[in-house]
PLY file of the C-alpha trace (Angstrom):
ply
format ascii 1.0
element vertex 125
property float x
property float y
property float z
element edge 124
property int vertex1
property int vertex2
end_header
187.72 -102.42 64.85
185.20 -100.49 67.01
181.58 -101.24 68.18
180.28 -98.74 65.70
182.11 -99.50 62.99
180.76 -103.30 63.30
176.92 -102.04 64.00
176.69 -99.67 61.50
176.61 -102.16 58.69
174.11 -104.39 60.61
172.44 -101.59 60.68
172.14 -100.90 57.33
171.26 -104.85 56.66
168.24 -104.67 58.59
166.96 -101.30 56.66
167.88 -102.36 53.31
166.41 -105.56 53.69
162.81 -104.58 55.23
162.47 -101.88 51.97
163.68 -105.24 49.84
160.89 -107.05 51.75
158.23 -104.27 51.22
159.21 -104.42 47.30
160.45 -100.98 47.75
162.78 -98.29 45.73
165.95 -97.57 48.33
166.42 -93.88 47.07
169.41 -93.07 49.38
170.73 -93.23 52.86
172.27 -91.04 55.23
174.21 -91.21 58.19
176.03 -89.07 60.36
179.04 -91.11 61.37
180.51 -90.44 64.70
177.45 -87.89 65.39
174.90 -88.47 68.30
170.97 -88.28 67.90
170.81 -86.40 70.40
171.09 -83.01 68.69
168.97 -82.45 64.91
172.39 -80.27 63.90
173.44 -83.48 62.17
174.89 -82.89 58.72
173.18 -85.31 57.19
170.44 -85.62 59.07
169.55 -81.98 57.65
170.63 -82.97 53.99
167.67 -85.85 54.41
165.01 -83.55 55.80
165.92 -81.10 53.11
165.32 -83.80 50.39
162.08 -84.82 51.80
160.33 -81.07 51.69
161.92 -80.99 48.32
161.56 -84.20 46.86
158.10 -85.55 46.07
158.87 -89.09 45.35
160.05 -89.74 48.50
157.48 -92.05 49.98
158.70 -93.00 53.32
161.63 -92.62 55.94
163.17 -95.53 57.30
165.49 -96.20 60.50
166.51 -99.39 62.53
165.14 -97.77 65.64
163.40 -94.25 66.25
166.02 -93.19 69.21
168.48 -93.20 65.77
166.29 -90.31 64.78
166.14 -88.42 67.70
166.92 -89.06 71.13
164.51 -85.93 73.05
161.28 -84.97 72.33
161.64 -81.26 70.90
164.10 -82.74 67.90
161.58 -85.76 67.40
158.64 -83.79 67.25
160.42 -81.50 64.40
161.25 -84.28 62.75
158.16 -85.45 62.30
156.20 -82.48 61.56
158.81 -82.46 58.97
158.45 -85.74 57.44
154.10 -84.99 57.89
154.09 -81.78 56.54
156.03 -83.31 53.07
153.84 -86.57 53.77
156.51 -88.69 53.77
155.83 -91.54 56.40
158.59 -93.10 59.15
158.95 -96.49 59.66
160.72 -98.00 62.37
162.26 -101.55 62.11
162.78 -102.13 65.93
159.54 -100.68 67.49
157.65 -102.18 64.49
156.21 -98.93 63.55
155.09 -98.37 60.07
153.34 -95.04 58.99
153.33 -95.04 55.72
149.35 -95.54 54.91
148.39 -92.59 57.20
151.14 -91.24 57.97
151.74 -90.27 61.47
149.00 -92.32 63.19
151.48 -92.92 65.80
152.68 -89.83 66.71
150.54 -89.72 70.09
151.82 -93.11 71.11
155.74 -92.01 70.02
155.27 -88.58 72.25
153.85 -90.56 75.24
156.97 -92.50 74.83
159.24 -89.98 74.39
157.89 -88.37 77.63
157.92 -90.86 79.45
161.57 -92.12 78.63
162.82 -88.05 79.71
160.74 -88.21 82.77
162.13 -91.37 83.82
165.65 -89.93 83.45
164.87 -86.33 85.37
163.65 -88.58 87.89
166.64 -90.99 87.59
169.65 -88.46 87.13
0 1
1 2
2 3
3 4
4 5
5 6
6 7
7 8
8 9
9 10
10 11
11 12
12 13
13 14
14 15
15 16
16 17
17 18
18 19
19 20
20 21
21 22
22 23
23 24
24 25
25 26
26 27
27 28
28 29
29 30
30 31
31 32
32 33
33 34
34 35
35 36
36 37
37 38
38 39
39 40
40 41
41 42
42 43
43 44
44 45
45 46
46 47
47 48
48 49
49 50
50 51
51 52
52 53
53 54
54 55
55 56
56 57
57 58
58 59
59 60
60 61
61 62
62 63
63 64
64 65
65 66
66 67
67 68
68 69
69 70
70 71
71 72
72 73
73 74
74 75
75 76
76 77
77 78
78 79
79 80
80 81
81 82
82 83
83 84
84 85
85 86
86 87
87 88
88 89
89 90
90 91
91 92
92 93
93 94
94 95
95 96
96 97
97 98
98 99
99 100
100 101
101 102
102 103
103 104
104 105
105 106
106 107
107 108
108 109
109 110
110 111
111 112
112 113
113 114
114 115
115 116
116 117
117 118
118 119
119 120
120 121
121 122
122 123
123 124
């Protein structure tokens, strides 16, 4: 059995139990299985962000950690203005990030980061 295919439930765990915890509605998931965050072309990645401009009951995006989402800045900050724009907030179970209130109160801190984590590896590669 692989590495993924033992995190990937764990995974799951954590998120399903924080939106238990929060007294939540888990609408649906969506993972791209065997695809990297490091591009947004993800199947299903795109099948959630269509949902979310579509769907007005959608409340809140969650992920185990935000580098699930994206991994570079361009895809996260499309992602975002995606999940803003349908104000739909994005919580984070690793960074302990919840935007749900106001959403996106946290993008200036999450673009600092993000910029900071590339410019570490131009300077590192």
């Amino acid at each position: 059995m692989s590495l993924k295919a033992i995190l990937l439930p764990l995974k799951r765990k954590a998120c399903t139990k924080y939106v238990q915890e929060k007294g939540w509605t888990l609408i649906d998931e969506y993972t791209d299985r065997g695809e990297s965050a490091r591009s947004a072309h993800r199947p299903m990645l795109q099948e959630m962000l269509k949902r979310v401009k579509e769907d007005k009951s959608i409340n809140a995006v969650v992920v185990r950690k935000i580098d699930r989402l994206a991994r570079n800045l361009k895809d996260h900050v499309e992602i975002t203005a995606t999940l803003q724009k349908a104000k739909v907030g994005l919580v984070s179970i690793v960074e302990n990030i919840e935007d749900t209130a106001k959403p996106f109160s946290y993008m200036p801190q999450a673009i600092f980061r993000w910029i900071t984590f590339e410019i570490f590896f131009l300077f590192v590669a």
